[in-house]
Each structure stands twice: as structure tokens, then as C-alpha cells.
N, C-alpha and C positions, 0 to 999 in steps of 0.2 A: 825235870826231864831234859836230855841233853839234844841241845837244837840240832836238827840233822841241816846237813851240809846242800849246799844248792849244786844240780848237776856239775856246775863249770868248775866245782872247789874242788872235785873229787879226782882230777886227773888234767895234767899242765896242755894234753893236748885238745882238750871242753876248753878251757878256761881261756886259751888263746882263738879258738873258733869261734866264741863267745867275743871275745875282745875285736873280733875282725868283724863279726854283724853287726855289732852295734856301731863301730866305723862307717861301714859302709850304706847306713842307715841314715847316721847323720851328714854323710856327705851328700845325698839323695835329698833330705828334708833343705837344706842350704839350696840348693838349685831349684827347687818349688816353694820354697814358702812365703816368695814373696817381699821377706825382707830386704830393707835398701841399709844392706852393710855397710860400715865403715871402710872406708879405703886407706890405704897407704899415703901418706903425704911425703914430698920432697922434704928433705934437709933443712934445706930453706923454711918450707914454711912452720916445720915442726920447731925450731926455733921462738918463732913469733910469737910467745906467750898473750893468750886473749888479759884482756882492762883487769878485769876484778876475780878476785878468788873468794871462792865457795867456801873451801875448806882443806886445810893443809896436816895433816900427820905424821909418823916417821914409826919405822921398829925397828930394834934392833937386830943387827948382821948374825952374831954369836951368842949362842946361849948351848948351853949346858942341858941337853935332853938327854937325862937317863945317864943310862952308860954306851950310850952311842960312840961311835970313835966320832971324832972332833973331826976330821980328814974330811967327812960327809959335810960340816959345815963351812968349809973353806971352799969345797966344790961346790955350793949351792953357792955363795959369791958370784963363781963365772959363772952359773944357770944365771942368775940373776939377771947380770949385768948385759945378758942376750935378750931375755926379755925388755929389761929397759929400753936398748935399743928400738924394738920396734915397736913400741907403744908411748912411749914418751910424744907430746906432742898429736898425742891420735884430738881429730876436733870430730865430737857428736852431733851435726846439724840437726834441725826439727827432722823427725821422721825416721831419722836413722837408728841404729841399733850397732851395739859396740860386743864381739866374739871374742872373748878371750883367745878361742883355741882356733878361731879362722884368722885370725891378727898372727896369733906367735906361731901356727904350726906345727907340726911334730916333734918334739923334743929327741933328737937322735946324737951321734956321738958325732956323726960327717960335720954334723952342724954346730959340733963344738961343747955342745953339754957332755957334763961330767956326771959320775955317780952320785947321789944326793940323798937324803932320809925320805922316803914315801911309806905313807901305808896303804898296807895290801891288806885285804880283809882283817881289817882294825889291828895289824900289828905293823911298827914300823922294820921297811929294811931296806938295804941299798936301790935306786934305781936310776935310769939315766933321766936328769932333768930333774931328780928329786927336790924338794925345797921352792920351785918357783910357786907353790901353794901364797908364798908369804907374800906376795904381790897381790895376787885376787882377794889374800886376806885384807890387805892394803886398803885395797880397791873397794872394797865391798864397804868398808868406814865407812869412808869417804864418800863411797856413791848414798848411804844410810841418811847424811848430812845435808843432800842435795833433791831437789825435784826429779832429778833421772829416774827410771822406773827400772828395777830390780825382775826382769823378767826370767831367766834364770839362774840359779844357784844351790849350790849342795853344799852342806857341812857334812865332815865326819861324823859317823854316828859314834865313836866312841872316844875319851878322852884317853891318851895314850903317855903324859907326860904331867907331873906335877908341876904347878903353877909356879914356876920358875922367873920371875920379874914381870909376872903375866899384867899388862896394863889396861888390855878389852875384855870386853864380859866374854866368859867362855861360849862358845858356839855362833860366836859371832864372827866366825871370818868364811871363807867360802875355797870348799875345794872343787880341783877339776885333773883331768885325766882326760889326752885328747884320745878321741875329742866328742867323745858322747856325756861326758860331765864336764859341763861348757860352765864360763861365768859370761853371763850375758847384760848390758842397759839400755834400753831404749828409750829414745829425747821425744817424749809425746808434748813438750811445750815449745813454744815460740823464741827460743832463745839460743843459743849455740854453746857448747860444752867444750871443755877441753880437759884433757888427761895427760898430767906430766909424772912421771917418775926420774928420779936420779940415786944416784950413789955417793957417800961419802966413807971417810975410812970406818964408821962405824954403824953405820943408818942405811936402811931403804926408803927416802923421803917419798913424797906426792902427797900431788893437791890436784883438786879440779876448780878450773878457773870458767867463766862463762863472761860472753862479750857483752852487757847490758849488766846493771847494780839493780841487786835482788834487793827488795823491803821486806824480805824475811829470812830466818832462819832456824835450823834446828836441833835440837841436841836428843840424843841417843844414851839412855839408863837400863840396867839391869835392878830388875824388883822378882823377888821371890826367888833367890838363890838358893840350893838346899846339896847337902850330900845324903844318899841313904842308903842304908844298908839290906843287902835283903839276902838269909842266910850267912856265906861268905863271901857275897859279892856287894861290890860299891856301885852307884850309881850316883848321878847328878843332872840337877835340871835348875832350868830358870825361864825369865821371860825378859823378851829385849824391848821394849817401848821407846817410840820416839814422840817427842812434840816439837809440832812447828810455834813458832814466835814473831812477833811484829818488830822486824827491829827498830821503826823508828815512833812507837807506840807506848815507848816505857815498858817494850817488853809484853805486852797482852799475849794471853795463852789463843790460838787460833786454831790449834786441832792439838788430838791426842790417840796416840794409834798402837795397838797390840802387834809389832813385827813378826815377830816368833812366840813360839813354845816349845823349849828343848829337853830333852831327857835322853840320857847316851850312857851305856856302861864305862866305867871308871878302871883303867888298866894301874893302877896302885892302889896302896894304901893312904888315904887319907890323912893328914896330918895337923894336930893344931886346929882344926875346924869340928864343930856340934856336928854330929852325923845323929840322923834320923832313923829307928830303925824300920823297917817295911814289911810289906806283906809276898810271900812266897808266891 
């Protein structure tokens, strides 16, 4: 049965009326909810790297999605490197709560973003500020590895690109769209957080570093990987699990935790991988 289309899909002027309530919804929810945001820090102190690091990862800049023009990957660069800017250096005190999209803003062209790959109802195409997905994907690691608390986050429901040098388990990074699909952490412990990004000619690095040395840590696996087929259509699923660890214990197991459960249609064909067949 062919899914019928949600009102906003059926005509660009729903879908942008659409795009404007739920704006101004969450600009509305920001000024009552009570959270004590992150703020902007001087230069100065966004420099000042806090003692110890949590956890440090990197992705790479270019990759080969599809048959995209390559022109959208070189513009996600300067997205990027706007984003850097004002997030690099953000510190998470107890209590605070860290806004993707109340941090960087609206992605507009005045402001220097360029066209970039987004997807729009699970298919990619140009859009301004495309690509800074790869940041919150970054981000989302990283925060997985740490005590911060993951309060919200959206992935793609669909996978759009074969796994092209893919190094994190699939469904594990975090999209957003300002600014009502926010990526959001909140610092519920005693300790102060910091969030660095940079750029090198081939990487988007970060780490989050915290001012007091943790006795623990945690590592992030995918278990129950599957592709399956159902009719002519592909799909895939897994589960992301984290465990915390003692590090100065020999390593004792200290908790073990189900993060997700993902399942998302599949825009290729599969390749080189056991596909599962499924039920209609």
C-alpha cells in the first residue's frame, strides 16, 4: 500500500507554513522552559582548553555520496567551518544545557553559508547550510562516550548513501533542521564540560574535555546489524549499546545500556552484505 503523503508534502506553500509553526514554537518553548542555556564565551576564553579529555574523534571532510556533485562537498567545508566558529570552546556548567540550533542560528546565505547536501523527506538535495549535519553527527559520538545527558536528538529515518568509508555504526549520528530538530546536552553532574571542534585540510576533529579526571569510561558497539529485504524494498536495523568501565579497576564492567533501536528504509541496493528476506 503506497503511504500517502503528510498535508505539508503536498504543496511548497503547507510545507513552509508548516516550517514557520514549528519555528515559532520552539522559539516560544526557549523562553519558558526554564533551561539555563549555554552562553557565548569571549575568544579569550574559548581558547582556554579545560585539564583532561573525555574523548577525542575526527570524520572525514570528502566523501563520495552517490552521484552528488562534489561542489556541495566543498561548500559544506565553509558551512562547517561557521559552525566551528561558534561552538568550539562552548563550556557546559552543572545545570546547563547545550542548543545546537540556539548556539549556531539560522543557517542563511547573509551569514555566509553556502548550498550543501540535505535531506528533505529522505532524499538528498541542495540546501543552504547543507552538510553541517556532520558536526551534531560529531557531536553526538562524543557526547555517547561522556556523562552528558543526550536530551534531544533525531536521526534520519532513512539511509540514503552506501557505506562509503562509513567508520560509526549506521544511525548513530544526529540530524537537525533549525530549529525545531535541535541536538540538544544537558550537564546533570558536578563537573564542567567543554566542547572543542576544529578543522584540518582533511578532518572535522573534536573532543570534549571536562575540568576534574573522570575514574571512568565508555565505549559505544553496534550488535545485531541486519539488512532486509521486504518485496523490492531494502531496509536496515541494529542496536547501539554503550558500557561504562572503571578505569583505574582493571577495567571492571560497571553498567551496560541499550542506547537505541534503529530500523530505517534503505535508498540502494545493498551490496557484498547477507540480506535478510522479510515480511510484507
Amino acid at each position: 500500500m503506497k503511504k500517502r503523503k503528510l498535508l505539508s508534502q503536498r504543496h511548497p506553500v503547507l510545507y513552509f507554513i508548516s516550517v514557520w509553526e514549528k519555528r515559532v514554537r520552539r522559539k516560544l518553548t526557549w523562553c519558558i522552559d526554564r533551561k539555563q542555556y549555554t552562553k557565548r564565551r569571549s575568544l579569550e576564553e574559548s581558547l582556554e582548553k579545560l585539564p583532561y579529555r573525555v574523548k577525542k574523534h575526527q570524520s572525514k571532510l570528502l566523501k563520495k555520496l552517490g552521484e552528488t556533485d562534489m561542489q556541495l562537498q566543498f561548500n559544506k567545508i565553509d558551512n562547517l567551518k561557521i559552525v566551528v566558529a561558534k561552538i568550539n570552546g562552548t563550556l557546559i556548567q552543572p545545570g546547563e544545557t547545550f542548543s545546537f540550533c540556539k548556539t549556531v542560528g539560522l543557517p542563511t546565505r547573509k551569514k555566509g553559508y553556502k548550498e550543501g547536501i540535505e535531506l528533505s523527506f529522505g532524499k538528498p538535495r541542495p540546501g543552504i547550510g547543507g552538510g553541517i549535519c556532520q558536526s551534531t553527527n560529531l557531536l553526538h559520538w562524543l557526547a555517547l562516550h561522556s556523562p552528558l545527558t543526550i536530551t534531544e536528538r533525531h536521526h534520519h529515518s532513512v539511509d540514503p548513501f552506501p557505506d562509503d568509508g562509513r567508520v560509526l555504526p549506521w544511525a548513530s549520528g544526529a540530524a537537525v533542521f533549525y530549529n525545531y530538530l535541535d541536538f540538544q546536552l544537558t550537564n546533570h553532574t558536578q563537573w564542567t564540560f567543554q566542547l572543542n571542534l576544529w578543522l584540518t585540510d582533511k578532518l572535522l576533529e573534536g573532543e570534549i574535555r571536562v575540568n576534574e579526571a573522570l575514574d571512568f569510561a565508555y565505549h559505544v558497539k553496534e550488535k545485531n546489524h541486519k539488512f532486509i529485504k521486504v518485496g523490492d524494498e531494502f531496509y536496515r536495523s541494529n542496536e547501539i549499546w554503550r558500557t561504562k568501565i572503571a578505569k583505574f579497576r582493571s577495567g571492571a564492567l560497571l553498567e551496560e545500556e541499550l542506547i537505541s533501536k534503529n530500523y530505517g528504509k534503505v535508498m540502494y541496493e545493498p551490496k557484498n552484505y547477507e540480506i535478510e528476506e522479510g515480511v510484507n
